[in-house]
MIKEZA-179966 format. One record per residue (C-alpha): residue in three letters; x, y, z. Coordinates in steps of 0.001 Angstrom, whole numbers, plus 500000, padded with zeros to 6 digits. Layout:
residues N
ALAXYZ
...
end
This chain:
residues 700
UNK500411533352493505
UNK500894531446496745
UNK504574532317497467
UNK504899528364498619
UNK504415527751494976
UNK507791530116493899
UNK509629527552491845
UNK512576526838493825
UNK515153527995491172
UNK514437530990492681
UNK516178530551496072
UNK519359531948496794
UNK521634529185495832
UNK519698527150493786
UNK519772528444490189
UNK518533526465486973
UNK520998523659487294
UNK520220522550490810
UNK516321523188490603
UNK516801520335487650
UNK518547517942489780
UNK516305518556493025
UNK513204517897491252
UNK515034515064489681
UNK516149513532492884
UNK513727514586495323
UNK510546516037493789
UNK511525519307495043
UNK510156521959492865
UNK508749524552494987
UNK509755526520497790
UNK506763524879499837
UNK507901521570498488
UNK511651522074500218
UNK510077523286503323
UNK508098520180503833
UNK510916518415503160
UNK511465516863506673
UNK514293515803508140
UNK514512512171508970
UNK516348512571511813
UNK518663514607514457
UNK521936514643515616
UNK522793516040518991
UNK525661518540518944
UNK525570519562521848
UNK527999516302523099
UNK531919515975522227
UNK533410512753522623
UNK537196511648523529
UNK538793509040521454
UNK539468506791524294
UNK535308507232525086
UNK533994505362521508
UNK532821502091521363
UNK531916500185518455
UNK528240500441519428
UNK528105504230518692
UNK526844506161515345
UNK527556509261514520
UNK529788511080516998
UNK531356514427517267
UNK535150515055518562
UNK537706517650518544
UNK541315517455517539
UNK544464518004516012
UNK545466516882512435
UNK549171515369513042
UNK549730514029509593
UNK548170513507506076
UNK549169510739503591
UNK548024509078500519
UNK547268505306500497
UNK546838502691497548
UNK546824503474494008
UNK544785503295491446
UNK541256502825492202
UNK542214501748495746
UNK543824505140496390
UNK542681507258499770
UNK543597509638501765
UNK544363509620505495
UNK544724511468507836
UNK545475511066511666
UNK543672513169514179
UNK544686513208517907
UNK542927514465521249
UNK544209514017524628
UNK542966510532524724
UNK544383508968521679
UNK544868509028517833
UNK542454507570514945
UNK542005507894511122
UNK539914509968509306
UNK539716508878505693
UNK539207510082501966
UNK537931507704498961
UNK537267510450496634
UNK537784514252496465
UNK541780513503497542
UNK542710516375496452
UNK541036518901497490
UNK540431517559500840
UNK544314517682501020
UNK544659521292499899
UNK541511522563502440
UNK543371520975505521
UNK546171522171507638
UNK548300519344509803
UNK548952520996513587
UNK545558522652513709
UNK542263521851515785
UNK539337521047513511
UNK535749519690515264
UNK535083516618513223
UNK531841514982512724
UNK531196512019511029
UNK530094508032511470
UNK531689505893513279
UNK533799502650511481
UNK535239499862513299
UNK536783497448511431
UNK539595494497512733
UNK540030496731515832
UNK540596499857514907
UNK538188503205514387
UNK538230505340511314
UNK535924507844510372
UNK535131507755506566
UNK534634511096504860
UNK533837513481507814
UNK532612516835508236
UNK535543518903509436
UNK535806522586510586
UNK538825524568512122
UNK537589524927515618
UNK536305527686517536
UNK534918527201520833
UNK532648530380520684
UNK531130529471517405
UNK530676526024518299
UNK529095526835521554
UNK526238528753519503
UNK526467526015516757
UNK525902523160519681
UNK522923524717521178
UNK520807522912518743
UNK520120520002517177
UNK521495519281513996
UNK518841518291511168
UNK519676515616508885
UNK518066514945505204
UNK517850512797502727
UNK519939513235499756
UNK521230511191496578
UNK525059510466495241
UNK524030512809492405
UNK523045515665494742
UNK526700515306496590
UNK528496515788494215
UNK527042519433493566
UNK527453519962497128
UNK523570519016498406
UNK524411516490500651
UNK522829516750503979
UNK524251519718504934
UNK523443522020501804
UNK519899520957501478
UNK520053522304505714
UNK521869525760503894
UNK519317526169501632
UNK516129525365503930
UNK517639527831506390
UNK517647530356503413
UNK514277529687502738
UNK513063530088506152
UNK514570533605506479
UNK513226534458503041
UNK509514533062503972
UNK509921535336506973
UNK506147536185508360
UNK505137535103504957
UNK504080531043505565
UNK500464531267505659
UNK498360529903508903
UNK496102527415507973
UNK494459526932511351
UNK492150529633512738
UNK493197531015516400
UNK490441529036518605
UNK491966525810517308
UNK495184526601518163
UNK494684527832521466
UNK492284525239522134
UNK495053522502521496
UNK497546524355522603
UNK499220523800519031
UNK502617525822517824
UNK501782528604514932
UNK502353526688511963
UNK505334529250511127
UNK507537528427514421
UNK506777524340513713
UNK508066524468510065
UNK511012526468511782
UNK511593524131514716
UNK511272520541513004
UNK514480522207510401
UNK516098523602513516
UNK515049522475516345
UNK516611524514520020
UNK515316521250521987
UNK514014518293521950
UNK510627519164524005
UNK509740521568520746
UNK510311519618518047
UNK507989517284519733
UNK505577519997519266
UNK506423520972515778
UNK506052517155515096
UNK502271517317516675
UNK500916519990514545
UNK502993519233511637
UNK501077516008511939
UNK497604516996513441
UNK497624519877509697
UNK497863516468507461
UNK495771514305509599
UNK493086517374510021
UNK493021518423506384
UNK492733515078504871
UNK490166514487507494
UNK488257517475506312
UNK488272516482502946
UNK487308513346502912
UNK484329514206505083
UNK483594516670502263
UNK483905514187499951
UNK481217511263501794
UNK478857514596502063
UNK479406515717498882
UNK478384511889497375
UNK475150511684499998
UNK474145515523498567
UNK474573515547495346
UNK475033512148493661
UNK471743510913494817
UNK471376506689494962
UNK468901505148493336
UNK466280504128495602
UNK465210500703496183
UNK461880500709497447
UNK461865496917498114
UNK464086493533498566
UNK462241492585495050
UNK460685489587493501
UNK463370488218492453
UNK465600488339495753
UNK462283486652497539
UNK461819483867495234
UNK465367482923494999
UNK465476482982499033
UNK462598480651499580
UNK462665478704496794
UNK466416478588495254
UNK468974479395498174
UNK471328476714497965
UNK472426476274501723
UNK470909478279504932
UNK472806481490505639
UNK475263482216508547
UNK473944485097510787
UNK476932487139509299
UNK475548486875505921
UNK471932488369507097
UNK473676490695509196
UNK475638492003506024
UNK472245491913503753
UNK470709493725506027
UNK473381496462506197
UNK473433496561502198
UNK469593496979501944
UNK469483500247504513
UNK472215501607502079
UNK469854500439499141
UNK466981501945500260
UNK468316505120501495
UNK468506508294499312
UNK472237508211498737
UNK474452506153496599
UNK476346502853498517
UNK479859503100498781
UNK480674499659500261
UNK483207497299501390
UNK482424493454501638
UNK485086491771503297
UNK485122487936504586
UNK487497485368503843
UNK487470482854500985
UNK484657480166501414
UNK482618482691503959
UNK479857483361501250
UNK480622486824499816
UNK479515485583496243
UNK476151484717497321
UNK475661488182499206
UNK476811489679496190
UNK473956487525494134
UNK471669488479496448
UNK472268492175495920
UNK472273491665493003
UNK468621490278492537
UNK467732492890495156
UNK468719495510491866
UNK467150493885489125
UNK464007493066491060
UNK463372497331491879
UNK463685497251487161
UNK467549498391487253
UNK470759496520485620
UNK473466494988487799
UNK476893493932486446
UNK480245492442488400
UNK483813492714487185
UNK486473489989488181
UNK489744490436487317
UNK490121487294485458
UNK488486485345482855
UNK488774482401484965
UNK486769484056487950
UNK484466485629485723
UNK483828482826484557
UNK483622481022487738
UNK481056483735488616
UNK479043483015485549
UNK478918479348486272
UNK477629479405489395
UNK474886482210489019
UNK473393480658486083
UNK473754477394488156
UNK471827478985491273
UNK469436481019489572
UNK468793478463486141
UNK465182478096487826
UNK464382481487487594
UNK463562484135484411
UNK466889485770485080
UNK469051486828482060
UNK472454486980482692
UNK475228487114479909
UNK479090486834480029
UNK481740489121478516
UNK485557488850478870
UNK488537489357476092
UNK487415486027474482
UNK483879486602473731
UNK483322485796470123
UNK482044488661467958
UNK478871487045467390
UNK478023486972471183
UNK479133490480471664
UNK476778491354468826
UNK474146489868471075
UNK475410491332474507
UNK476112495050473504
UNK472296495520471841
UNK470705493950474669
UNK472639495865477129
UNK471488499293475703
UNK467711498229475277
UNK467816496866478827
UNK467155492623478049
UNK470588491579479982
UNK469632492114483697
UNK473150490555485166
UNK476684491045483313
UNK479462489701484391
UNK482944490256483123
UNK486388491030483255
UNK487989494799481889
UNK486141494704478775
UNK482897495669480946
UNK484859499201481196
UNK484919499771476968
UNK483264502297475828
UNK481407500340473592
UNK479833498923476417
UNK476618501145477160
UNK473881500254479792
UNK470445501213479835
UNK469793501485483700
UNK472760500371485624
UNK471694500327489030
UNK474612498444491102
UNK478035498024490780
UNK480067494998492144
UNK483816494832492175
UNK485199491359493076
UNK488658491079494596
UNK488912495092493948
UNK492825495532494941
UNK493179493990491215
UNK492074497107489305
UNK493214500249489566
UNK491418503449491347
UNK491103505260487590
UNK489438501476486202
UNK487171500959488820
UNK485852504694488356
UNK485246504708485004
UNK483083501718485590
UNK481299503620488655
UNK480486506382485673
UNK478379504400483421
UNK475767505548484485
UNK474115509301484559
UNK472916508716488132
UNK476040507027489958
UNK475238503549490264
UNK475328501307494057
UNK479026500507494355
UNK480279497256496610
UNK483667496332496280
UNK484624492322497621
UNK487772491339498882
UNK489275488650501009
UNK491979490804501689
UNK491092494830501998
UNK494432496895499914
UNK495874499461502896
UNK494482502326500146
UNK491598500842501196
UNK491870499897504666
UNK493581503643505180
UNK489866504989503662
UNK488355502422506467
UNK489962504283508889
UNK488957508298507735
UNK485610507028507721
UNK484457507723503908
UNK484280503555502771
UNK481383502057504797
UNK482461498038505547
UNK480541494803506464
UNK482653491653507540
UNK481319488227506892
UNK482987487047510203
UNK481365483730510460
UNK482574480722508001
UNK479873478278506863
UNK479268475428509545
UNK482451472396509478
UNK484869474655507894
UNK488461474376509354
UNK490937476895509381
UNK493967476766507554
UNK496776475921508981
UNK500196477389507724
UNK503783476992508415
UNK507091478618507007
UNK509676476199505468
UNK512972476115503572
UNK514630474251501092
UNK516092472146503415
UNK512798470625504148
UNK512287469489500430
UNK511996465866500813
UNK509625466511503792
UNK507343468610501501
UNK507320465938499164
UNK506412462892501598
UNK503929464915502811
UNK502188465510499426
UNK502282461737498619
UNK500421461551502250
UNK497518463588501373
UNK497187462224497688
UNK496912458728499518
UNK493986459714501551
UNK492240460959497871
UNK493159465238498200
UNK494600467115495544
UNK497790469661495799
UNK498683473116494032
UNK502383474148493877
UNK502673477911493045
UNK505932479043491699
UNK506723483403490812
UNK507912482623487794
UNK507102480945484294
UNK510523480528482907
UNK514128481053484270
UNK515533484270485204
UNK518736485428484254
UNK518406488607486819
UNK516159486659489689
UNK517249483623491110
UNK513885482174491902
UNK512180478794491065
UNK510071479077488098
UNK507256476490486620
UNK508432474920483800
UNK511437473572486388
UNK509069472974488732
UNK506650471018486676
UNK509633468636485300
UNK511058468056489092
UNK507212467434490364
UNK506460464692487308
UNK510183463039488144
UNK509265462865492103
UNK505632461567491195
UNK506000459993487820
UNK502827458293486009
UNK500742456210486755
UNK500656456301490251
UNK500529460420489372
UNK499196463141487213
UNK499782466448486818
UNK498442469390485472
UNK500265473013484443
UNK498947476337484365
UNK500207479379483589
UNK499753482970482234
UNK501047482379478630
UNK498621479297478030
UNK495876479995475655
UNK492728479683477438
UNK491550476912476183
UNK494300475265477062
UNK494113476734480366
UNK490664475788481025
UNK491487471874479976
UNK494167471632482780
UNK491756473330485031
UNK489082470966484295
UNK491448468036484952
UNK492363469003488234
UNK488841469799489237
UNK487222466333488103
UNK490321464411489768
UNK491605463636486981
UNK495079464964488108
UNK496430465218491783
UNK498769467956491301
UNK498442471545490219
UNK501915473110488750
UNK500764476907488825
UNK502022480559488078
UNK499378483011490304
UNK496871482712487693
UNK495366480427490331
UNK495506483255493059
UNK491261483654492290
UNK489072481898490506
UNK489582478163491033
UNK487246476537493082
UNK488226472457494320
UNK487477471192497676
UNK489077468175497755
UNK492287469999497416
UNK494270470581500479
UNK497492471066499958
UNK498972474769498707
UNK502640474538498278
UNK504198478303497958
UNK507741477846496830
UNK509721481279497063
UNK506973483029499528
UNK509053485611500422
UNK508687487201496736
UNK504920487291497534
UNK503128490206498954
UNK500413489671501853
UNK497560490310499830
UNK498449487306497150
UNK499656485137499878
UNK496267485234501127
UNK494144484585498519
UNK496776481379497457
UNK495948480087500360
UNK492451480740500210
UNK492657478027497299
UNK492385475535499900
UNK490340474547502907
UNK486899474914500849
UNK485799471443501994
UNK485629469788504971
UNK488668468323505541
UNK491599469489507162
UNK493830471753504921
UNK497416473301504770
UNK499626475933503477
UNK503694475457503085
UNK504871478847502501
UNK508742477670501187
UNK511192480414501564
UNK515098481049501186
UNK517097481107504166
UNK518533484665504168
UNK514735486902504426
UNK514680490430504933
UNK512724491915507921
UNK510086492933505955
UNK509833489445504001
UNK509946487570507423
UNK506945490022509088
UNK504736488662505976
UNK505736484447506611
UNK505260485266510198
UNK501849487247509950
UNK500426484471507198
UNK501688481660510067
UNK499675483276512874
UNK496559484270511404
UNK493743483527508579
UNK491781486933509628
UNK492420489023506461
UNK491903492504508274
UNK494785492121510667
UNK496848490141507401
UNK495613493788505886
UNK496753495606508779
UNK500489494283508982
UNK500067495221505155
UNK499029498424505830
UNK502519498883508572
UNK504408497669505589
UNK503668499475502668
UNK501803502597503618
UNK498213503349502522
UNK498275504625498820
UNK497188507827497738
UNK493890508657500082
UNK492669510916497364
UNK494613510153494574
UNK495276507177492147
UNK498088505198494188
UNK497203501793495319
UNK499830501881497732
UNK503270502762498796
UNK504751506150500207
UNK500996507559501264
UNK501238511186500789
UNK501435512143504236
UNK504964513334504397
UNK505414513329508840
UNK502164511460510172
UNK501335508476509873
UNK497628506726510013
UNK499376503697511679
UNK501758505248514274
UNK499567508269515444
UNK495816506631515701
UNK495547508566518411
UNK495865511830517128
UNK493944510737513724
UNK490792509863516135
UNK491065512878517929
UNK491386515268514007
UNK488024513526512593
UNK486493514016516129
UNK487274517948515109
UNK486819517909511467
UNK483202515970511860
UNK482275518562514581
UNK483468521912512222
UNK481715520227509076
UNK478328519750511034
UNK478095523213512383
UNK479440524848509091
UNK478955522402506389
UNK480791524953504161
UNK483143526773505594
UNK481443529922505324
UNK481732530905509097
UNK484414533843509558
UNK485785531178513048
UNK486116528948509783
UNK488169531251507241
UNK491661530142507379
UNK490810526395507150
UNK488410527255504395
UNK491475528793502868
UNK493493525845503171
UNK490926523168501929
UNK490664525175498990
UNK494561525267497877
UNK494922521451499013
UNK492498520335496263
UNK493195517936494061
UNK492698517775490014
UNK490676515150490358
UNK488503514892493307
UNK486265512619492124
UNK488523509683492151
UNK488752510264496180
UNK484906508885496248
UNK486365505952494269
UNK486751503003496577
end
């Protein structure tokens, strides 16, 4: 066994007790699992300050001192203790919340102690709340203060058993010494020297305990250049792996079908951006390898007919095509308008969601397997098992950050020959975008909207400007448009304090009351024929205003509406914010977006209004996304969130990721696999790095 894999009970000072509570706490379970646990930041030792030197600007800070008296304050729950510490520039307290009393026994009044600690200043006056303290001794601290100090995360729970920063630094210097010569290189010599990179050894050493800052700058470059390089290398594996071995069914021709439908049936001439894209899909089509492809445009720039197109391209070279939505209402959407577009033609084409009547599916699932439904469209009950394809041929995924990795992949296995996979998406998830970037998801962007489309244009409001908001509806519902107003919530919260429908729809019908008004309601716990009635309404004219949950966020298609109203915003991520407002501005005439937010917005929350304000172009919405939450699991499962690149960082170092797939795409085309002895340690080290489930890295 790997020694990195020792479970870290093992370590001097751990035990049973404390291996529980770090794996708890901090996923530590392993001894290579606390040594890339990276400190997320340094403190600087080597500087002693005088009392009369601090300012209220300052952090952490360092000084040395005499204890000149120690006294209990409060009672009860209030109690503290304090105690006054006093250099040659002045006095100031150093104070106890908890732990009184043995802080009191461990310290000595009339003796120097170096004390360490963050800074408080409060009505005037500095304290220092729960400090670091040690009796001083200018030789040891002169060897203590020639490096910097680590500092690491930790949890209440791991304080109290003495694993605050400082213990977890204990135990990693523990494990260093006991890893001595033992961490295994994972870069082979001519690499290193090459890139003039530190031995992987010394830069797990020096980003723990640093001697400078010039080398943990280097520890921090290979540190970062192993994760960057490695995931490079296997994700490269991966794209060669899928070209190899799971061989795409070849399309030796655009069809019959996809030519009469073009000259006969298209609807409305296509923007150069659509050919461009069609073209780019066919090479993929026609190729020996399987598609693995990313359609992004915005709402209204035509994806849907690409996708039809495709489509037609499949059926027309004898295979089956299907496309799942996320909701009934899209699919449904999606239904409507193929059978619309292609009602001309010998096409069949059925419908499945959740609701399908038994009878129907009796129909569906037979003519699935014997190969009479050519086009199936549907929502998550396309991944059943029950439903069984004779030839699938092509795959599409609309608005794919909606399913999971694991749903999307058991769809992309219903075949025995992987089927053609594109995936459609206003907005691209960072999991995705991240994938974009290490080069294994192939992309086209429908760039161009259709001609006499107008951007939306969006602006960032507050309560305050309620009555505005209002006048401003009854403006655009004078010149004949339509309105949505999108609310988080269906009911009231006890734990959220955030506007929710059914309050929404009663203040809406008391500021536009009957008959000058309707409005319509729509939300998640509707039945669906209920759902679809309101729907209907809104989309005949029936009724001006749209009271609406996110069940709206895809799937409902009415130009004459120009008006989204987003009340609490800020709970919104990018991605839905995006596709709300790509609810409006699908006709002609101008359209708008009123993101309404609270007053007091969080940095993060703020970024998101801001970014929505500036721009309509979903890849940089995507990339501000990406900044904000990370990009998912590259080869795992997560969506998104803490990517599992534990120092770099795909965003921050693009640089350095350009320059690692320059590398890993050279190695891989001069030794494919691995095999060459120049190639043995990173051979060594793809192997351990991978995953249980590889296949889900191929997954887009």
């Amino acid at each position: 066994m790997n020694i990195l894999q020792t479970p870290i009970a093992y370590l001097k000072g751990v035990g049973p007790a404390r291996s529980d509570l770090l794996n708890r706490e901090l996923n530590i379970a392993t001894f290579g699992d606390l040594l890339w646990f990276i400190p997320f930041r340094y403190i600087d030792r080597t500087v002693i300050h005088t009392i009369r030197d601090l300012s209220p600007d300052m952090n952490y800070i360092q000084l040395v001192g005499r204890i000149v008296s120690l006294e209990t304050a409060g009672n009860g729950n209030n109690t503290r203790l304090v105690a006054r510490l006093r250099d040659a520039t002045g006095e100031l307290e150093l104070v106890w919340f908890q732990g009184h009393k043995w802080v009191k026994e461990s310290l000595k009044t009339g003796v120097d102690y170096l004390v360490f600690g963050k800074l408080n200043y409060f009505n005037g006056r500095y304290s220092l709340p729960h400090p670091e303290l040690e009796i001083y001794n200018p030789k040891e601290i002169a060897e203590l203060a020639s490096a910097l100090q680590p500092v690491y995360s930790s949890t209440e729970k791991l304080k109290t058993r003495g694993l605050a920063s400082k213990g977890i630094a204990k135990l990693t210097r523990t494990l260093l010494d006991t890893l001595e010569n033992q961490i295994p290189e994972t870069l082979d010599d001519w690499i290193i020297q090459r890139l003039d990179l530190l031995p992987l050894a010394e830069a797990l050493r020096q980003i723990h305990f640093p001697q400078n800052v010039e080398i943990l700058e280097k520890a921090r470059t290979r540190l970062k250049f192993d994760e960057l390089f490695f995931a490079q290398l296997e994700i490269l594996q991966y794209k060669t792996q899928r070209r190899k071995f799971s061989k795409g069914h070849v399309f030796h021709g655009v069809g019959p079908y996809f030519n009469e439908f073009y000259h006969n049936h298209l609807p409305f001439p296509l923007t150069n951006a659509q050919k461009k894209v069609i073209k780019e899909i066919y090479a993929d089509l026609k190729s020996s390898h399987q598609m693995n492809r990313l359609l992004q445009g915005d709402v209204g720039s035509g994806k849907t007919l690409v996708a039809l197109m495709t489509m037609l391209m499949a059926i027309g070279n004898g295979y089956q095509t299907c496309l799942m939505a996320p909701t009934e209402i899209l699919a449904q959407q999606h239904y409507t308008t193929f059978t619309r577009m292609l009602g001309k033609m010998d096409v069949e084409i059925r419908l499945l969601t959740g609701s399908t009547k038994t009878s129907e599916r009796q129909e569906i699932l037979p003519g699935l397997q014997e190969g009479k439904v050519q086009i199936l469209i549907g929502t998550h009950a396309l991944i059943e098992d029950a439903v069984q394809f004779s030839n699938l041929g092509l795959v599409v995924i609309d608005e794919q950050h909606r399913f999971g990795v694991e749903q999307r992949a058991r769809l992309w296995q219903k075949n025995d020959v992987p089927p053609h996979v594109l995936v459609m998406t206003a907005t691209p998830i960072p999991r995705t975008l991240a994938m974009t970037l290490y080069g294994d998801l192939d992309y086209s962007i429908i760039d161009e909207m259709p001609p006499g489309r107008k951007p939306v244009e969006t602006r960032v409001l507050t309560d305050s400007h309620r009555l505005q908001i209002f006048h401003f509806m009854k403006q655009q519902i004078k010149m004949g448009r339509q309105v949505y107003v999108v609310y988080p919530l269906i009911d009231e919260s006890e734990k959220l304090d955030l506007k929710h429908v059914m309050d929404g729809y009663e203040s809406i019908t008391r500021e536009f009351p009957l008959p000058e008004y309707a409005v319509s309601i729509v939300h998640g716990r509707m039945r669906p024929q209920d759902k679809e009635y309101e729907m209907e309404r809104f989309k005949k004219g029936e009724t001006q205003i749209m009271v609406s949950t996110t069940v709206i966020e895809v799937g409902v298609d009415v130009p004459n509406a120009t008006v989204m109203v987003i009340e609490n915003a800020e709970r919104f991520g990018l991605s839905q914010l995006h596709q709300l407002r790509g609810r409006v501005g699908r006709g002609a005439d101008k359209s708008y977006c009123l993101l309404v937010a609270g007053e007091k917005l969080s940095n993060d929350a703020m970024m998101r209004l801001r970014t929505m304000e500036q721009t309509n172009d979903g890849f940089e919405i995507a990339d501000v996304d990406l900044k904000l939450r990370g990009p998912g699991d590259l080869n795992g499962t997560r969506q998104s969130g803490t990517e599992q690149l534990r120092i770099a960082s795909i965003v921050e170092d693009n640089e350095l990721l350009y320059k690692t797939k320059e590398l890993a795409e050279k190695i891989l085309n001069a030794d494919p696999h691995l095999t060459h002895p120049a190639n043995k340690r990173i051979a060594t080290a793809v192997a351990s790095r991978r995953k249980d489930h590889p296949l889900l890295g191929m997954i887009s």
